[in-house]
C-alpha positions, 0 to 999 in steps of 0.5 A: 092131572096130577096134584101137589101135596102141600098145605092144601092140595092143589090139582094141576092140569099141563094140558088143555083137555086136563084142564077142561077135563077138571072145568066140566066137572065144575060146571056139571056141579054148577060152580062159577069159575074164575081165572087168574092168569100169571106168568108165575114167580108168584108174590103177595100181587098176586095172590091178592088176586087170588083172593079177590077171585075166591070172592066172585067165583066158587072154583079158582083157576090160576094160571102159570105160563111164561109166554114167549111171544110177548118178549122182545128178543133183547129181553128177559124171557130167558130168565125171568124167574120160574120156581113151580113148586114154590108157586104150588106151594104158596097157592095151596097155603093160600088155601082159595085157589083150587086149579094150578093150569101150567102147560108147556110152551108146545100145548101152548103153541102146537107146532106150526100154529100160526094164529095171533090176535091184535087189539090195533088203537089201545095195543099200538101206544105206550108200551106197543110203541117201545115194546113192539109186538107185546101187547100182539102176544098178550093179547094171544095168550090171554085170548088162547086162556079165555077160549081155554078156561071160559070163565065167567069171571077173569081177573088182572091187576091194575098195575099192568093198566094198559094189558087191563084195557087191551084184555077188555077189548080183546074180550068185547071184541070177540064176544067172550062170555068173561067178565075182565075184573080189574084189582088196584095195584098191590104196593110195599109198604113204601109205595112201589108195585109188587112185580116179580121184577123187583127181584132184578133190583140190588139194593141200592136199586130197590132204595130209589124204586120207590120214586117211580110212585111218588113221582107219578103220585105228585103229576096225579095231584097237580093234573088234578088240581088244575096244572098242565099236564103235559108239563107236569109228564115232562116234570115227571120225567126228569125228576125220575133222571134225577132220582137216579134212574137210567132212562124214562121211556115216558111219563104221562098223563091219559083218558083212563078210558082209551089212553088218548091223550087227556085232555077234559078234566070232567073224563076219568084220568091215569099217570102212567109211567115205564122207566129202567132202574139200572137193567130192570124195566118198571111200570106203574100207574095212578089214577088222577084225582 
């Protein structure tokens, strides 16, 4: 285990027995630990999940892997932004994270390991359906953290909903002792959601970005207020066409539950979308009412 020096130091583990190395001595202090798992390129998102873990845990753990076997072969695994330092950084300025777990694709994936975990139902819509396998790696890597870290507590963003439902199940299902706590998305000042693919968009991109949430924000209201929904996903679709983005892999409206289609008023209720604004892929979500 080594450390970065910077506001405030922060350790950092690239093994699994480092890593455990640090938990036990937590736990031998009776700390409660909380996990944060990120593929870095850290931005105000996450550490806002930072923050809200501080408030449930006595000891942070943020994780740092960008997993390759959640990625297409046609996507950006290649290049998804990677800046260690920078991410030490932030976390050690912001001063409530107290473990940086950042191990290698090898620790991750040992030579010849071949296990990998399915949350079939939940895993197979939506993004299973037009990303295929990645909700098969979200849920092994996720799965691999848990067993890893065991916290007690582990915390994921809203604006990813669907790997927020899939990670719950994953956890039920497998009777981990980890409470998986959901944040509301954390958005720019004019709406759209803090993703560390923002960086992807030019600057005329980044001026149309917003609509993906104020299209999703009127389905929202007009679902609530009694309209059909399935109008209004289609509404939702080719106004995001005419806003100037380049496809719409769906506009929708589900149970907030199980992402069935939505279809009692009386059942909780989320618009998601996933659309592509020139190269770069966006996701977002709202709730109903």
């Amino acid at each position: 285990m080594t450390e970065f020096v910077g506001t405030e130091p922060i350790a950092i583990a690239r093994s699994v027995a480092g890593l455990r190395a640090c938990l036990g001595d937590w736990r031998c202090g009776g700390a409660r630990v909380a996990l944060v798992p990120t593929m870095g390129a850290l931005h105000e998102g996450h550490l806002t999940l930072v923050r809200h873990a501080a408030t449930l845990a006595d000891r942070v753990c943020v994780s740092l892997f960008v997993n390759p076997t959640q990625f297409g072969p046609n996507e950006d695994y290649t290049i998804y932004p990677r800046n260690e330092a920078a991410d030490a950084a932030k976390l050690a300025e912001l001063g409530c994270a107290h473990l940086l777990f950042a191990p290698s694709v090898e620790e991750m994936y040992p030579d010849g390991a071949m296990t990998r975990i399915s949350v079939p139902g939940l895993g197979d819509l939506l993004e299973g359906e037009f990303r295929p396998g990645f909700f098969t790696g979200v849920a092994t890597v996720v799965g691999k953290l848990l067993v890893q870290v065991l916290p007690d507590v582990a915390v994921f963003g809203e604006k990813d909903y669907q790997q927020l439902l899939v990670v719950r199940r994953l956890a039920l299902d497998l009777c981990l002792p980890t409470v998986i706590e959901g944040v509301p998305t954390a958005r720019e000042a004019d709406g759209l959601a803090r993703s560390s693919r923002n960086a992807y968009l030019s600057a005329e991109e980044r001026a149309i970005a917003p609509a993906l949430n104020q299209i999703l924000q009127t389905v929202a209201r007009g679902v609530a207020a009694g309209s059909d929904a399935i109008e209004l996903g289609d509404w939702g679709e080719a106004e995001l066409l005419r806003a100037g983005f380049a496809s719409v892999d769906y506009v929708t409206v589900r149970d907030a539950e199980t992402l069935a289609s939505w279809q009692d008023p009386a059942r909780p209720g989320r618009v998601l979308a996933a659309a592509r604004l020139g190269t770069t892929r966006l996701i977002d979500n709202v709730p109903v009412g």
